[in-house]
C-alpha positions in Angstrom: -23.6 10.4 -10.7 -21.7 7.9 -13.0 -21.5 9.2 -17.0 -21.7 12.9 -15.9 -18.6 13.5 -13.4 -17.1 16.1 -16.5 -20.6 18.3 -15.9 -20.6 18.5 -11.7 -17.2 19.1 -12.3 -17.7 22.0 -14.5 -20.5 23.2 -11.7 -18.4 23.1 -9.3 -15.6 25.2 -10.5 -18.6 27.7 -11.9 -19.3 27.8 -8.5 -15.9 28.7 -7.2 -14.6 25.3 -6.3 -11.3 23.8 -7.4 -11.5 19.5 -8.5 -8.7 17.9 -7.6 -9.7 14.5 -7.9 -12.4 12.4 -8.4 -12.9 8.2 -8.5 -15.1 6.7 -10.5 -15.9 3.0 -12.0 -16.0 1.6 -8.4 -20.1 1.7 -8.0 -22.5 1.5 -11.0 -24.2 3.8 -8.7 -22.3 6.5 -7.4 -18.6 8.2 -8.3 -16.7 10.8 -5.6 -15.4 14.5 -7.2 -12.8 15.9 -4.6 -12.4 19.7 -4.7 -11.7 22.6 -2.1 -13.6 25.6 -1.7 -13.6 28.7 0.6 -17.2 28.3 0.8 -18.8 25.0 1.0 -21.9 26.7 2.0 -21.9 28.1 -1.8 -21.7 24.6 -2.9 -24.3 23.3 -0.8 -26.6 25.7 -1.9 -26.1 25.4 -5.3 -25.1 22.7 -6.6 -27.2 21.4 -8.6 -26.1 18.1 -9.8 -24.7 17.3 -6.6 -26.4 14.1 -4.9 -24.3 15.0 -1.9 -21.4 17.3 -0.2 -19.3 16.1 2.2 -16.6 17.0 4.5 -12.9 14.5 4.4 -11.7 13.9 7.6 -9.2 10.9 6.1 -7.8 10.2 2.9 -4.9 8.0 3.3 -4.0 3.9 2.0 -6.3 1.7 3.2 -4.6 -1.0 6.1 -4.9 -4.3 5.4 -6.0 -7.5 7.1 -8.5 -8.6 9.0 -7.6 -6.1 11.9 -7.8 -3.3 9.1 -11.7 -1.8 10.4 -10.2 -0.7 13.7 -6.9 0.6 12.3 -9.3 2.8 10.1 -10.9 3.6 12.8 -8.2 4.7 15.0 -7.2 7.5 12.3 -10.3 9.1 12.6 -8.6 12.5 15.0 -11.1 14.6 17.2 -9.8 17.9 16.2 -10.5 17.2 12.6 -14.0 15.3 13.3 -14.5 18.6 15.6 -13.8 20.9 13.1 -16.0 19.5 10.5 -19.0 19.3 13.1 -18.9 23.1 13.6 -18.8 23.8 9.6 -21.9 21.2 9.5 -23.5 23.2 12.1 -22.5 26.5 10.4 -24.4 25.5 7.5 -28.0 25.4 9.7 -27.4 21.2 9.9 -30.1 19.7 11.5 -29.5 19.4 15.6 -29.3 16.8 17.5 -26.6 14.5 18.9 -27.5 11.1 17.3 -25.1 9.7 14.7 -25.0 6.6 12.2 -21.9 5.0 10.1 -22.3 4.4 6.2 -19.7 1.8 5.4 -19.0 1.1 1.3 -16.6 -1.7 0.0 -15.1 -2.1 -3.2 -12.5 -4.9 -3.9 -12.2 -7.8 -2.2 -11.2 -7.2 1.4 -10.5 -9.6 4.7 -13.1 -7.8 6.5 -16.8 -6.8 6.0 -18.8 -3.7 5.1 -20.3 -4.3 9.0 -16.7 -4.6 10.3 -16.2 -1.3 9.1 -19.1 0.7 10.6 -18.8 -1.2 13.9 -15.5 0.0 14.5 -16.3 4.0 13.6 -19.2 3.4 15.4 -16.4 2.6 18.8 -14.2 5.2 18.1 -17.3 7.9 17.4 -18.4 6.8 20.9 -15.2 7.1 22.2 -14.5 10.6 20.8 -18.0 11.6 21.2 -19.2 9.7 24.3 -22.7 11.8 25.3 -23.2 11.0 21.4 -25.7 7.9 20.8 -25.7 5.9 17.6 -29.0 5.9 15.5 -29.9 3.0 12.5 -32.1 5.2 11.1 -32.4 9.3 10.6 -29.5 10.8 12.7 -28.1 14.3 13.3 -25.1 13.4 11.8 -23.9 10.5 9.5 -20.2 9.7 8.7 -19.2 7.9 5.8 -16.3 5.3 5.5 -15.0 4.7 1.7 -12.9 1.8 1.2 -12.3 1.8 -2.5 -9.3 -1.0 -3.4 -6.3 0.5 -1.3 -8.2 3.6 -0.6 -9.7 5.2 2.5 -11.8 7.7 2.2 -13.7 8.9 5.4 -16.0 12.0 5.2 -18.5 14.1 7.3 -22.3 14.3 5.6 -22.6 18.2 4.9 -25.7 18.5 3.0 -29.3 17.0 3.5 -31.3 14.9 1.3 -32.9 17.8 -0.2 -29.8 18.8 -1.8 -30.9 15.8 -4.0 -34.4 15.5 -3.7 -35.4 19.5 -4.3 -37.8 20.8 -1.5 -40.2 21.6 -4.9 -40.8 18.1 -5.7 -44.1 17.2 -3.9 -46.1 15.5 -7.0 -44.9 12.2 -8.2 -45.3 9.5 -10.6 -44.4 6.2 -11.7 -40.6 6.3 -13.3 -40.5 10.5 -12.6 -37.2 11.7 -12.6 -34.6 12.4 -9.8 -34.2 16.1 -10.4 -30.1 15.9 -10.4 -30.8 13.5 -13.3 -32.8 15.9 -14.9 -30.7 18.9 -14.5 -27.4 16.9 -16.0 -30.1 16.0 -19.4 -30.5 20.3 -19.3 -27.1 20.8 -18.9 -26.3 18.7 -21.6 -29.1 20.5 -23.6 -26.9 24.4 -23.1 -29.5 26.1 -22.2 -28.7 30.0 -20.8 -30.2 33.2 -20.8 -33.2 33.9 -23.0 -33.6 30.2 -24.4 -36.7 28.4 -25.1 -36.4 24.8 -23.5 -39.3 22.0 -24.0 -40.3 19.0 -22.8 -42.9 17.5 -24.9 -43.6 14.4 -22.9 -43.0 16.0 -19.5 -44.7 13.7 -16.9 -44.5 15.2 -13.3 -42.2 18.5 -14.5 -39.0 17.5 -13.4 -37.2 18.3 -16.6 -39.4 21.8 -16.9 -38.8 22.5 -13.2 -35.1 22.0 -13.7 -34.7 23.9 -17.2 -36.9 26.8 -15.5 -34.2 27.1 -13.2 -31.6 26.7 -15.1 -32.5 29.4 -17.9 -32.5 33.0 -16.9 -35.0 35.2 -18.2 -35.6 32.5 -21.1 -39.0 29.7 -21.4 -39.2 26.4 -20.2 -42.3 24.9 -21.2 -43.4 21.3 -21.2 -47.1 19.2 -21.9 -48.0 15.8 -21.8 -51.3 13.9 -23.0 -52.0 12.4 -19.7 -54.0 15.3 -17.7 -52.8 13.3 -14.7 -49.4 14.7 -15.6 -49.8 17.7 -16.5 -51.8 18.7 -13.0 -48.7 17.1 -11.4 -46.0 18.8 -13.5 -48.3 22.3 -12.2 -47.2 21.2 -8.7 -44.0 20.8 -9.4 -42.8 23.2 -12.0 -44.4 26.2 -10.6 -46.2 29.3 -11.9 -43.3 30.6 -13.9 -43.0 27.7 -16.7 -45.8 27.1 -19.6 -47.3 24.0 -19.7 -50.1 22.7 -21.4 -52.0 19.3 -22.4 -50.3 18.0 -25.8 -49.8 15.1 -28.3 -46.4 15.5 -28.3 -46.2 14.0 -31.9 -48.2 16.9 -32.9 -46.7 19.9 -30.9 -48.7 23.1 -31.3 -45.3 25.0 -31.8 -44.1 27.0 -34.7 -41.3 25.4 -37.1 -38.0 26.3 -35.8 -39.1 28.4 -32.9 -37.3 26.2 -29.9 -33.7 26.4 -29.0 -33.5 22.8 -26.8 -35.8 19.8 -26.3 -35.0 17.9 -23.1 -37.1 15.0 -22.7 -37.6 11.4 -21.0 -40.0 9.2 -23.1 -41.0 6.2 -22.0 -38.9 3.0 -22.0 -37.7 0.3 -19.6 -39.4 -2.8 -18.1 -43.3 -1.2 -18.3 -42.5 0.1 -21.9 -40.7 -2.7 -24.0 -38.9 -1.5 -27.2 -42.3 -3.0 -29.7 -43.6 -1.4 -32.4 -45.9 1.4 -30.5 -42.5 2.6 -29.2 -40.9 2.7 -32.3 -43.7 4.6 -34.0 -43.7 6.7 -31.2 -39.9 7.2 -31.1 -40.2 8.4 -34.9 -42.8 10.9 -34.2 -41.8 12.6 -31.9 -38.1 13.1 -33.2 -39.3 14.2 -36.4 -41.5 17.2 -34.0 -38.4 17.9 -32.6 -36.6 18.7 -35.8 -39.5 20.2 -36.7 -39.6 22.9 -33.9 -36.0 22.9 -33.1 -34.4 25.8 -34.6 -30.7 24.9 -36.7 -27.9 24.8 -34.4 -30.7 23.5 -31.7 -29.8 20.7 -29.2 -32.3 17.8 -28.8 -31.7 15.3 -24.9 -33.3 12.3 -25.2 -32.7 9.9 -22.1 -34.3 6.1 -22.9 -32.9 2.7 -22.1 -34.3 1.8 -25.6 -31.1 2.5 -27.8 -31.6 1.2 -30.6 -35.6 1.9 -31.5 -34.2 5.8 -30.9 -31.4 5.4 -33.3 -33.2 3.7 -35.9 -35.9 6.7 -35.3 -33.7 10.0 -36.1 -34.8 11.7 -38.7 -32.0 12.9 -41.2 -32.1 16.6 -39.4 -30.8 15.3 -36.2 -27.3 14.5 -35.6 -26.1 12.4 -32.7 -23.7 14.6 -30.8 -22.8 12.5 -27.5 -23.9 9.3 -26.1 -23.7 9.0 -21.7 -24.1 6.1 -20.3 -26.3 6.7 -17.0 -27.9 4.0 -14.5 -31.6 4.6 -13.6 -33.2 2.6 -10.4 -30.5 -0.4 -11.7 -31.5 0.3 -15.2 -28.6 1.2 -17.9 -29.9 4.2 -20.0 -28.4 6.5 -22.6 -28.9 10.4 -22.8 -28.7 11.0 -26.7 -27.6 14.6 -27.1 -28.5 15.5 -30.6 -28.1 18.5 -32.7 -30.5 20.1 -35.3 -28.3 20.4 -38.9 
């Protein structure tokens, strides 16, 4: 996830990983972390900011030319591809003997992205030959990097739940991925005993993710549509406080939170007028309100500079990330109570 590599980097090695690498800057979309672990189970587990873990079978210069697709293929070895098969499998993978090629390109290059999963798709048949080739959901899916002079070919380890959380089964309009969400808590510091809030919580990502994320502490969260707030029930779970709120009137004492992660509403349904502005100012000056000193405020909005014309003169800015949302560039604010 572009603009928080330093954070899933710091998970990973929490989880017992070791980074030794990562590339970024080549997809608005998507940046790689390399690491080695004893247990990739662990990670796939875990992780929590993780959109995926894979396997690397290569890592070596990209050939070039326009014969370059099958010379990448041809590196592909079957003890390696057979060795990362059984650690998938080891990890309760789904079963089945279908397969599919994800091909990426960055940089200009004498072939095509389609050049490029034709010829794994060959040499998968070749190595694999009772094997078929699915388009769409396959047992497994091997992905082919080729980022400038770099090839990077890996084995799919986890499943879209990784990302998607099984929890997750109410959603709304602009809601959240929860690895999104988690990266805004982790901003936030939450830990043991802390009292996070999100006072505009829609469907409970945000709550979900800062119940999980803080032992034995609160996350609570309310919103004024009642819409929401039975959806954030769903999702959230019995063991985080929610309630229906104005969140620029927050029935919370003064100085009685320790972090405020929210996601207000911005972007191409909410333009940056006046109604978001005055909203904006209200419910910052809650936040100071509630937050106690030392207190860490995550605001995520596309609408930069209504939210910086908005802080009141008891927030700070701390940090400034630069995420993409659904092709939308956004900020996380991460602001501190003086």
């Amino acid at each position: 996830m572009p603009g928080v590599e330093d954070l899933a980097a710091a998970e990973l090695e929490s989880l017992g990983a070791r980074v030794t690498g990562s590339l970024a800057g080549f997809d608005r979309r998507a940046s790689l972390l390399f690491f080695d672990t004893a247990d990739p189970g662990k990670v796939v587990r875990e992780a929590a900011l993780l959109e995926d873990v894979f396997a690397v079978l290569i890592d070596a210069p990209a050939p070039a030319g326009r014969t370059a697709p099958r010379r990448m293929a041809s590196m592909l070895e079957p003890r390696v591809l057979d060795s990362a098969l059984r650690e998938r499998q080891g990890l309760g993978a789904r079963r089945g003997r279908s397969y599919k090629v994800v091909a990426r390109v960055a940089g200009r290059q004498a072939y095509r992205r389609s050049d490029i999963e034709a010829a794994f798709t060959r040499r998968l048949h070749a190595i694999l030959p009772h094997w078929v080739p699915e388009r769409g959901a396959a047992a497994v899916e091997l992905w082919a990097h080729v980022i400038g002079e770099r090839l990077v070919v890996a084995l799919r380890l986890s499943t879209d739940e990784l990302a998607q959380r099984r929890w997750k089964r109410a959603h709304l309009p602009a809601s959240l991925k929860p690895t999104v969400a988690r990266a805004l808590v982790a901003l936030a510091g939450t830990g043991a005993g802390r009292i996070c809030v999100d006072p505009m919580c829609g469907a409970g990502t945000i709550v979900r993710e800062c119940r999980d994320a803080t032992a034995d502490g609160i996350a609570a969260g309310g919103d004024i549509d009642p819409d929401a707030v039975r959806a954030a029930r769903v999702n959230a779970g019995r063991r985080a406080a929610l309630a229906r709120w104005d969140a620029t009137r927050l029935p919370l004492r003064d100085a009685s939170v320790d972090a405020i992660v929210t996601n207000p509403p911005f972007g191409r349904q909410h333009e940056a007028g006046p109604g978001v502005r005055a909203l904006y100012r209200a419910v910052l000056r809650e936040s100071a309100r509630v937050l106690r000193p030392g207190g860490r405020c995550v605001v995520l909005t596309a609408a930069r500079r209504p939210l910086e014309e908005a802080l009141p003169p008891a927030l700070r800015v701390r940090s400034r990330r630069r995420l993409l949302l659904r092709g939308l560039s956004a900020t996380a604010f991460t602001l501190e109570r003086t």
